[in-house]
C-alpha positions as a LaTeX table, in Angstrom:
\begin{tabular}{lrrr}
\hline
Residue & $x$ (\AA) & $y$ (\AA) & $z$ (\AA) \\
\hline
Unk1 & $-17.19$ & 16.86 & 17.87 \\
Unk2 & $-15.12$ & 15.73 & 15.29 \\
Unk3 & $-13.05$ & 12.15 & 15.08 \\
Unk4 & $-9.36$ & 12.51 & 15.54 \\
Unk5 & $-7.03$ & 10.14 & 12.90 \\
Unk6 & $-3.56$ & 9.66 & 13.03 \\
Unk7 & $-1.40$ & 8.23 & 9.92 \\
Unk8 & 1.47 & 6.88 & 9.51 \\
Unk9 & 2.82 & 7.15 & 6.25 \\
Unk10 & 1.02 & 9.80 & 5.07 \\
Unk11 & 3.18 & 10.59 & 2.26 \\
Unk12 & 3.02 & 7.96 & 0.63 \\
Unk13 & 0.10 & 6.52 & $-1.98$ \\
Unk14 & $-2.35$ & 4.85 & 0.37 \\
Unk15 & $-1.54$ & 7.57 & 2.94 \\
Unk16 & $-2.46$ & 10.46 & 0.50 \\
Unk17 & $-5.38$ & 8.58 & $-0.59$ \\
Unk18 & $-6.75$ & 7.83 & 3.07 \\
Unk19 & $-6.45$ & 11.23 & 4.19 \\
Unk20 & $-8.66$ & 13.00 & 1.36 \\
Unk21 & $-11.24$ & 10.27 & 2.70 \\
Unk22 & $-11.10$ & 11.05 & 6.35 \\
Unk23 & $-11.19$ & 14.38 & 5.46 \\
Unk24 & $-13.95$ & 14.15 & 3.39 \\
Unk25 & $-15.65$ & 12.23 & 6.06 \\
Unk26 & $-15.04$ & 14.95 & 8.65 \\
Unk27 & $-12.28$ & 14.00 & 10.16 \\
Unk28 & $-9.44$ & 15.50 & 11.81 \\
Unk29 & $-6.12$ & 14.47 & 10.32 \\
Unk30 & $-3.25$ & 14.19 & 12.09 \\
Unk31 & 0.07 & 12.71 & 9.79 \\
Unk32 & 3.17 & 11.06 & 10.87 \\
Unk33 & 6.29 & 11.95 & 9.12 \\
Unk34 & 9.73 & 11.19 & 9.71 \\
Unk35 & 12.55 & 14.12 & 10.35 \\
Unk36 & 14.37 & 13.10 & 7.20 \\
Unk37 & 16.08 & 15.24 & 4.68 \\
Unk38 & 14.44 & 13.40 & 1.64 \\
Unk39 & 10.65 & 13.43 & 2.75 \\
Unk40 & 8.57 & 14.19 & 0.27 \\
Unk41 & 5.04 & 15.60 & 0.23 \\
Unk42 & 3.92 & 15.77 & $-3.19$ \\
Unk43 & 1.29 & 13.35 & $-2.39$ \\
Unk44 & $-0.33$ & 15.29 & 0.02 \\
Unk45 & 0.53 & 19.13 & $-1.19$ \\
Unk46 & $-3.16$ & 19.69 & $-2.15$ \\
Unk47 & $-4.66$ & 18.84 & 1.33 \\
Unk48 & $-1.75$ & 20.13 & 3.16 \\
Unk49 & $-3.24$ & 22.92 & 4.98 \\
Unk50 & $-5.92$ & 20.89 & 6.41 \\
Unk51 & $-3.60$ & 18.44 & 8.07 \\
Unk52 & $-1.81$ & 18.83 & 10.98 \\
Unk53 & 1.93 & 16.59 & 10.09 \\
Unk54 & 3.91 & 15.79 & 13.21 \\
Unk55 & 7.30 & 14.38 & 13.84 \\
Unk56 & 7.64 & 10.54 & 14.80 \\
Unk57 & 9.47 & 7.89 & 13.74 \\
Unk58 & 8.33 & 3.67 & 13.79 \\
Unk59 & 11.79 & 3.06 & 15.04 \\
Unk60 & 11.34 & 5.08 & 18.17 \\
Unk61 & 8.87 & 4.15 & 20.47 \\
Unk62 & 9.02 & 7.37 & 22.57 \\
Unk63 & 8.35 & 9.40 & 19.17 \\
Unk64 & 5.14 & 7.71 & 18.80 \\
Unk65 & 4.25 & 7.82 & 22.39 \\
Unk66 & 4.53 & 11.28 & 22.74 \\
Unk67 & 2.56 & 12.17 & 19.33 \\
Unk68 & $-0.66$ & 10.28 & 20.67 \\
Unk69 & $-0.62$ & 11.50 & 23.83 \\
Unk70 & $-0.98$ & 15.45 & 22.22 \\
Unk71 & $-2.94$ & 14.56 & 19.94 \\
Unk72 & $-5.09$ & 12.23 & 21.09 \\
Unk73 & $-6.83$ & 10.06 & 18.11 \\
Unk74 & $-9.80$ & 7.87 & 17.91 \\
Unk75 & $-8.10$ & 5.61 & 15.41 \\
Unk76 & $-4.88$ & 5.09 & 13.78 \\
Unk77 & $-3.72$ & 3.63 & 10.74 \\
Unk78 & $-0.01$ & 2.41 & 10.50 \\
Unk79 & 0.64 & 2.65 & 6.78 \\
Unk80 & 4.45 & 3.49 & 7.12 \\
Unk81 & 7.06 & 0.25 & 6.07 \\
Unk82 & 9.93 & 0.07 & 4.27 \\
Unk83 & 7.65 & $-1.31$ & 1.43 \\
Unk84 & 9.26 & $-2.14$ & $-2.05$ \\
Unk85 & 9.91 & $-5.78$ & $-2.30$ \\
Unk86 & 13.14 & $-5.77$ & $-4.39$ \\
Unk87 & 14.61 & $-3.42$ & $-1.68$ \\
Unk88 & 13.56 & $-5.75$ & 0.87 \\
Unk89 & 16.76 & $-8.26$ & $-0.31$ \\
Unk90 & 19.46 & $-5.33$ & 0.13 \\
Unk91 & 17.87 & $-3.98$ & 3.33 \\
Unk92 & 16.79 & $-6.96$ & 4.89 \\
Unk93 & 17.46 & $-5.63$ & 8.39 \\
Unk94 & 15.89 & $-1.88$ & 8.45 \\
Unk95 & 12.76 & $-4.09$ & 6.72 \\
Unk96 & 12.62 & $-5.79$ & 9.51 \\
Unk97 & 13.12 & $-2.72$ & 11.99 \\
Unk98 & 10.51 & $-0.73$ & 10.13 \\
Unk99 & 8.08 & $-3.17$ & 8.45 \\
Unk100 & 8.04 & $-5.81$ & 11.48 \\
Unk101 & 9.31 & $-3.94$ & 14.99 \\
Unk102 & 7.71 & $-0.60$ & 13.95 \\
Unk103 & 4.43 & $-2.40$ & 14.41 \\
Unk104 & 5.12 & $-3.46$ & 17.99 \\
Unk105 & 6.26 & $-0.16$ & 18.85 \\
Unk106 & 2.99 & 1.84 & 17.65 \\
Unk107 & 0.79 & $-1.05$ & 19.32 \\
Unk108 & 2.56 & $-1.06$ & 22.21 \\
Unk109 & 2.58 & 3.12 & 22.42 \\
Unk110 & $-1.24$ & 2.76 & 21.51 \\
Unk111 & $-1.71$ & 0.02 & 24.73 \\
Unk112 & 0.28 & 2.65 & 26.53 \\
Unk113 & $-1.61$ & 5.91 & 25.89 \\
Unk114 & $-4.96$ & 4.65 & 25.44 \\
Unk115 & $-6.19$ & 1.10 & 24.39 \\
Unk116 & $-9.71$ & 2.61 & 23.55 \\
Unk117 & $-7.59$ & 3.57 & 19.92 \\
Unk118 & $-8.92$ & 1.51 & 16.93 \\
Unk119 & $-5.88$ & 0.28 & 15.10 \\
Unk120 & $-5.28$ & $-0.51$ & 11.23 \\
Unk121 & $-2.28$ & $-2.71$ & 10.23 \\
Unk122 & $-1.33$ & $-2.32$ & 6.82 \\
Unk123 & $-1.21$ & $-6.17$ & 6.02 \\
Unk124 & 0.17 & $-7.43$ & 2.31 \\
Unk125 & $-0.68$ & $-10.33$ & $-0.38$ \\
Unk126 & 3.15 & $-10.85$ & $-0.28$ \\
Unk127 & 2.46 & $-12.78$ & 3.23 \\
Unk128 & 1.33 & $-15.57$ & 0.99 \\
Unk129 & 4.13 & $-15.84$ & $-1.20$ \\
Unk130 & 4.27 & $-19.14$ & $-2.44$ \\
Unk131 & 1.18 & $-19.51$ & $-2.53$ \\
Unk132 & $-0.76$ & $-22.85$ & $-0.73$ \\
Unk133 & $-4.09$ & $-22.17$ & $-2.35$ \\
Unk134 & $-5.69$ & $-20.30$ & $-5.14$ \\
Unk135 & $-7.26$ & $-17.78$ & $-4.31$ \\
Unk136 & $-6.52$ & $-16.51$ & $-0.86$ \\
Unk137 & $-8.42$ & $-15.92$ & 1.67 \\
Unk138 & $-7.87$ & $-15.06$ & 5.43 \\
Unk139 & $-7.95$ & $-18.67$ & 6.11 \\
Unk140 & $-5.21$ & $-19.46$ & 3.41 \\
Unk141 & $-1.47$ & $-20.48$ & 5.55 \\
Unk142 & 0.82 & $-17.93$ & 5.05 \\
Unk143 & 4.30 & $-18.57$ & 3.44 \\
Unk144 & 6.23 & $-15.36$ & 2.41 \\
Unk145 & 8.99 & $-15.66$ & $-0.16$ \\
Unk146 & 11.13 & $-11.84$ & 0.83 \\
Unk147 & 12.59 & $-10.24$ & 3.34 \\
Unk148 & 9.39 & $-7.65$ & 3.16 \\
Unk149 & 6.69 & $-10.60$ & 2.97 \\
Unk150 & 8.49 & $-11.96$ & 6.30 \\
Unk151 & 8.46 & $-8.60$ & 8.43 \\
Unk152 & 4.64 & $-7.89$ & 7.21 \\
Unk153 & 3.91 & $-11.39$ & 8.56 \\
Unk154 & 5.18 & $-10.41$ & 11.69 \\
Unk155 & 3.74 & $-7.01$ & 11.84 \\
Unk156 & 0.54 & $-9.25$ & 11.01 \\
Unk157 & 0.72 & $-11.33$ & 13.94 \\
Unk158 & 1.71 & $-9.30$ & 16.52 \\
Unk159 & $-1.37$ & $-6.77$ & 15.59 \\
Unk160 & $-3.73$ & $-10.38$ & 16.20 \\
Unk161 & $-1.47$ & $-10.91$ & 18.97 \\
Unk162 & $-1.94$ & $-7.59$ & 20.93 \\
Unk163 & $-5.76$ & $-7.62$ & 19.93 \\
Unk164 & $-6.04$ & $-10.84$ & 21.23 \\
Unk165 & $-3.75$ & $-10.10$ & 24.44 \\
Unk166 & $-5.18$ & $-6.63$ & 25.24 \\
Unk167 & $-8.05$ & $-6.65$ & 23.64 \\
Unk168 & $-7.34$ & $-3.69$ & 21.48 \\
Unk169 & $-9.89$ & $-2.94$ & 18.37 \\
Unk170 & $-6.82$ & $-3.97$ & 16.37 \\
Unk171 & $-7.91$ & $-4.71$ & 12.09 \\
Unk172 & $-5.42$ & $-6.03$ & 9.75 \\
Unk173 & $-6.01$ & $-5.64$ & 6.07 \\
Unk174 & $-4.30$ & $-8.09$ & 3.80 \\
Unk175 & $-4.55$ & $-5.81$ & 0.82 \\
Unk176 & $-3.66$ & $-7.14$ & $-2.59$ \\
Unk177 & $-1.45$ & $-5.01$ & $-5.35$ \\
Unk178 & $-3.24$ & $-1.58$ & $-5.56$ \\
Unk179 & $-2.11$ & 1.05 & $-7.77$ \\
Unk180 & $-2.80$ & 5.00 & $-8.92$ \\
Unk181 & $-1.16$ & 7.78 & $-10.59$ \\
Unk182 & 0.59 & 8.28 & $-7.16$ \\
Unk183 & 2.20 & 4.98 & $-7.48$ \\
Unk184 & 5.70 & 5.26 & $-6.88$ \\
Unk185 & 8.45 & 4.78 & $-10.27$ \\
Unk186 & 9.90 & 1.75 & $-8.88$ \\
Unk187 & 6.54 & $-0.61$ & $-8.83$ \\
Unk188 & 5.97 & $-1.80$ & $-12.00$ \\
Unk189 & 2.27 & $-0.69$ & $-12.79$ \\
Unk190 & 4.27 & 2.91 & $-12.52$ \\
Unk191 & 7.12 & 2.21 & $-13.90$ \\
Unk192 & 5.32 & 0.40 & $-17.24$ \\
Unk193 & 2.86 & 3.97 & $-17.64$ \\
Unk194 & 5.72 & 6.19 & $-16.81$ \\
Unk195 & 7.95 & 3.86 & $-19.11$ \\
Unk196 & 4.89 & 4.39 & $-21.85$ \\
Unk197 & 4.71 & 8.19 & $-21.48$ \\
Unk198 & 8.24 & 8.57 & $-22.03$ \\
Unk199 & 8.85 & 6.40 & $-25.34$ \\
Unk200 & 5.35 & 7.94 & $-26.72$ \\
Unk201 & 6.54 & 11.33 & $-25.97$ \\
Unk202 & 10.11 & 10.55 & $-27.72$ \\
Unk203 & 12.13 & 10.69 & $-24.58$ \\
Unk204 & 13.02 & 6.56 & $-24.69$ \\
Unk205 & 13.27 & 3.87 & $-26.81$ \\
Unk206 & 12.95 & 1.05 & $-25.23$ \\
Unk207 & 11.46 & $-0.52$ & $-21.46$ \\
Unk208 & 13.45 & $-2.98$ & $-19.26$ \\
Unk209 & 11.50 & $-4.97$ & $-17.36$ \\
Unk210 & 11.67 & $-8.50$ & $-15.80$ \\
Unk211 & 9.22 & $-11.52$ & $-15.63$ \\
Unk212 & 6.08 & $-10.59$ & $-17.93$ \\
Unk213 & 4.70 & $-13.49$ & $-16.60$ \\
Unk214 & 4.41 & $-12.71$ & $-13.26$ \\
Unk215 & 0.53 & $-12.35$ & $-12.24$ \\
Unk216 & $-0.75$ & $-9.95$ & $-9.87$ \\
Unk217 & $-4.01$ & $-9.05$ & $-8.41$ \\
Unk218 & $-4.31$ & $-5.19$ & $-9.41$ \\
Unk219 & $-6.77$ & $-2.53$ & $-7.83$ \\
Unk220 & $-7.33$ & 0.90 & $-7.26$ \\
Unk221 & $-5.60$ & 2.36 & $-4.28$ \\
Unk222 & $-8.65$ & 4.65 & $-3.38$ \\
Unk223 & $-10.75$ & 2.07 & $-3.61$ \\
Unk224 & $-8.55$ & $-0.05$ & $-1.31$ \\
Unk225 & $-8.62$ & 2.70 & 1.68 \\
Unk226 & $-11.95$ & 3.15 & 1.76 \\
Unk227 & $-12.02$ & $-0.58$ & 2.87 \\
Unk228 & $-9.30$ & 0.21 & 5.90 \\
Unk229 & $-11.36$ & 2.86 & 7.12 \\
Unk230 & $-14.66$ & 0.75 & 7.08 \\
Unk231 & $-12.11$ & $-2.13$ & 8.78 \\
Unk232 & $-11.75$ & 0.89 & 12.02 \\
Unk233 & $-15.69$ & 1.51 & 11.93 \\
Unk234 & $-17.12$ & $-2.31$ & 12.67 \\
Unk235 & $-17.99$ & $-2.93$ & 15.76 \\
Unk236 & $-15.64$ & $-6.09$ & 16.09 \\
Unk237 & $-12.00$ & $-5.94$ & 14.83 \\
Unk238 & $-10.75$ & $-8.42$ & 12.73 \\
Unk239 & $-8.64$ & $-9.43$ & 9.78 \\
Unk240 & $-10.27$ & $-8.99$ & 5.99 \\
Unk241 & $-8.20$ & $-9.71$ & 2.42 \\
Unk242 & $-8.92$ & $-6.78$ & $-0.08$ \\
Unk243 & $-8.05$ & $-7.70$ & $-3.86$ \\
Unk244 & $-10.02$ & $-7.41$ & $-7.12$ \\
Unk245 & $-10.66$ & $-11.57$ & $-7.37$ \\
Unk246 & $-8.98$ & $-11.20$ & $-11.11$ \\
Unk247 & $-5.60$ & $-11.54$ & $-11.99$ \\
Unk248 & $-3.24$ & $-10.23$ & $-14.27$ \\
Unk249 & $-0.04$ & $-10.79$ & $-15.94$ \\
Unk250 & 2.68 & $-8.19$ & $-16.76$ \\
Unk251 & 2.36 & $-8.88$ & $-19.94$ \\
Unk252 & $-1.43$ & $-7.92$ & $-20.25$ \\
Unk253 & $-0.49$ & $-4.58$ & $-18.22$ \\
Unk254 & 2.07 & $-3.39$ & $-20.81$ \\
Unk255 & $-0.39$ & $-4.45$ & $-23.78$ \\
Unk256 & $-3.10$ & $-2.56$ & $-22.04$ \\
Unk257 & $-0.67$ & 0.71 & $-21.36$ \\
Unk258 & 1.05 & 0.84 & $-24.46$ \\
Unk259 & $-2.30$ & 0.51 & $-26.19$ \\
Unk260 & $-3.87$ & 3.69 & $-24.81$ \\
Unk261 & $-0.99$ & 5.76 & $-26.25$ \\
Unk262 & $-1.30$ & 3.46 & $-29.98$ \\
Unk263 & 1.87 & 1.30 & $-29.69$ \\
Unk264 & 2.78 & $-2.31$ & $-29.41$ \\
Unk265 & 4.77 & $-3.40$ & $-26.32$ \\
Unk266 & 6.80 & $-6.05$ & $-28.36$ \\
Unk267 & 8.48 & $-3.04$ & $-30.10$ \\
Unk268 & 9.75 & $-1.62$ & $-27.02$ \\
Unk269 & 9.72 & $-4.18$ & $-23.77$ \\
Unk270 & 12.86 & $-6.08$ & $-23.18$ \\
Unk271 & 13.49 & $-8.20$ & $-20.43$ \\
Unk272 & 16.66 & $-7.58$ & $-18.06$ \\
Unk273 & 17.62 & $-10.47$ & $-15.22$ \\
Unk274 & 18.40 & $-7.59$ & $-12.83$ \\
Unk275 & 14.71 & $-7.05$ & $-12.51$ \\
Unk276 & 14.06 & $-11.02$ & $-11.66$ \\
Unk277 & 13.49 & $-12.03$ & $-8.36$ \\
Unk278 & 15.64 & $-14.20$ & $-6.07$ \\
Unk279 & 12.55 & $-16.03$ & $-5.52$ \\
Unk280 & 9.05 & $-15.32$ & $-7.48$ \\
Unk281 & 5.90 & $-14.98$ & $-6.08$ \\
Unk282 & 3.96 & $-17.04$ & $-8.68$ \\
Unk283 & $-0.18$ & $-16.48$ & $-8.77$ \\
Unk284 & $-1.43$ & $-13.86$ & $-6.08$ \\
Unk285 & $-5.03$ & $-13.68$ & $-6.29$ \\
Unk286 & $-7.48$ & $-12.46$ & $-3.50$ \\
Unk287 & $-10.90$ & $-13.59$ & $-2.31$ \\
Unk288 & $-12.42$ & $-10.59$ & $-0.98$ \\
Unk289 & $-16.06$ & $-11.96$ & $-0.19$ \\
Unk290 & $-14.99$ & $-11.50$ & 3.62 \\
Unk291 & $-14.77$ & $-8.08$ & 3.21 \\
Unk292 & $-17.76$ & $-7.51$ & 0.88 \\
Unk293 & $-19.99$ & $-9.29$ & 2.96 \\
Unk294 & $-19.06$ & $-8.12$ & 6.28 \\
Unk295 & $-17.88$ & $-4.63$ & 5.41 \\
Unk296 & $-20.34$ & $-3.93$ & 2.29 \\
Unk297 & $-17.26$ & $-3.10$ & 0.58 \\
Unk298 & $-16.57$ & $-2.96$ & $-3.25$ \\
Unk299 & $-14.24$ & $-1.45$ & $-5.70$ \\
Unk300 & $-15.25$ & 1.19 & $-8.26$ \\
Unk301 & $-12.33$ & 1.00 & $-10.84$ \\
Unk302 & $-11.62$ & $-2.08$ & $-13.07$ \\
Unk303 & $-8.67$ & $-3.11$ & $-14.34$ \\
Unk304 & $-8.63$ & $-1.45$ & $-17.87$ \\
Unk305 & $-10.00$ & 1.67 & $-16.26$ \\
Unk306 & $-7.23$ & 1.93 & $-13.68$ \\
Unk307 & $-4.14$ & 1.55 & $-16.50$ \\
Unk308 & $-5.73$ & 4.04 & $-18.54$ \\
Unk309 & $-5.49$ & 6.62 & $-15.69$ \\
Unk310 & $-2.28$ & 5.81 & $-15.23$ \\
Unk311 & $-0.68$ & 6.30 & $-18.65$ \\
Unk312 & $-3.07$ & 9.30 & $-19.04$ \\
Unk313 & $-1.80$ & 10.89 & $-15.43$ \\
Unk314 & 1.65 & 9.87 & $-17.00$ \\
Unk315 & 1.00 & 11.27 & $-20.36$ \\
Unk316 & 0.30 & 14.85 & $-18.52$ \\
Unk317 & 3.11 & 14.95 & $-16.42$ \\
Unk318 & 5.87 & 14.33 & $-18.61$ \\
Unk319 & 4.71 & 16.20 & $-21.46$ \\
Unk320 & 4.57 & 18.99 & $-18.94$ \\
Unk321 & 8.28 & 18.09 & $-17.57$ \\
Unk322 & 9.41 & 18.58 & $-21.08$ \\
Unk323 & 7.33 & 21.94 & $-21.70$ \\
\hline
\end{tabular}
């Protein structure tokens, strides 16, 4: 018989990219989306017909109750959060309600329904913040700098908390920036190639962008859900960092990007303080020899590789926007 998963946030990048695994691994697939006028589900549209989408909601406990007790799933992987940073600081409170509380409710509908569930919390880098040690590793003391870092601590440590107190097969996965062509505009790996495809294509001139000198640790999103899903198989839960070990500036991501189409950044990159952060998260950079060791986990795209894909992905779709 075949495994049963449930996802929330299936529309979104990691959610798209986690489902065409399970699938591929046999699964059943079972997606939480919310009744909303705006949902979108571009992500998914290829795979669509193999999934079975149901209506729940992290803000509504009784949603989420009901959906597992139809459906029944082995595992489930809560990858739904309100999760852009900059938003975080004008929606501090549904953050909070979504990216913090939502996690107690789908635990606590999970210890309801059936505690035999294995349970993956989406986790972030941003819990680190300002950061206490370079690099980070699950042993590294938290200290997030946003209204986002501070609900996915909580969401953190009430997933150790209910694994500890229930003894649920409860994994968290402190993933690090992770990126693909299903990035959405306002991150600014997509909003660099996007940015590129449109001033190669003649649609812009210039690129407005804040601190270039912000560093990030940048992977492949598909390479990052493959490590979730080998988080649900161990046979101990537990808490793993996923992140590429190498870091980046902005500034080397637009030279890369604007490279693969022949240009030079400097012509068209300028910097707007709208774009700054109240407060900067300076050098987020992962240790992931937890999670190679103990999961045999590794990541197939580099860095080059993945911003190539990106502007080329980019390259396709607008020049197909514009006919």
């Amino acid at each position: 018989m075949s495994k049963r998963a449930m996802i929330t946030g299936i529309t979104g990048q990691d959610g798209s990219y986690l489902a065409e695994l399970l699938l591929d691994e046999g699964y059943e697939v079972i997606g939480v989306v919310r009744r909303s006028s705006t949902v979108t589900f571009e992500r998914i549209a290829h795979i669509q017909d193999r999934l079975t989408l149901v209506a729940g909601d992290l803000l509504d406990e009784v949603s989420l109750i009901q959906v597992l007790r139809d459906h029944r799933p082995d595992e489930v992987y809560n990858l739904a959060a309100q999760s852009f940073v900059q938003a975080s600081w004008s929606q501090p409170v549904l953050t909070g309600e979504t990216t913090a509380l939502g996690v107690t409710r789908i635990l606590d509908a999970v210890r309801i329904v059936d505690p035999e569930i294995r349970f993956y919390q989406a986790s972030s880098s941003e819990m680190f913040g300002k950061v206490q040690a370079v690099p980070q590793n699950e042993d590294t003391p938290f200290y997030p700098r946003s209204p986002y870092g501070v609900a996915k601590l909580y969401g953190h440590w009430i997933t150790v908390n209910y694994r500890e107190s229930y003894d649920l097969h409860a994994s968290s996965g402190i993933l690090f920036n992770h990126e693909s062509p299903r990035r959405g505009f306002e991150f600014v790996t997509r909003k660099v190639t996007h940015g590129v495809a449109r001033i190669k294509l003649g649609l812009d001139v210039k690129l407005s962008l804040g601190n270039l000198d912000a560093q990030r640790d940048w992977g492949f999103a598909a390479d990052y859900v493959r490590a979730m899903w080998l988080m649900v198989q161990q046979d101990a839960p537990g808490d793993f960092v996923v992140a590429t070990g190498e870091t980046h500036a902005v500034r080397e991501l637009c030279e890369i990007a604007f490279a693969v189409v022949g240009l030079d950044y400097r012509d068209h990159v300028v910097i707007d303080e709208r774009f700054l952060r109240p407060a900067e998260v300076d050098l987020l950079v992962g240790d992931p020899s937890k999670a190679e060791k103990v999961l045999g986990w590794s990541r197939d795209v580099g860095f080059h590789q993945l911003i190539e894909m990106m502007v080329e992905s980019d390259m396709d779709q607008v020049s197909r926007l514009i006919g």
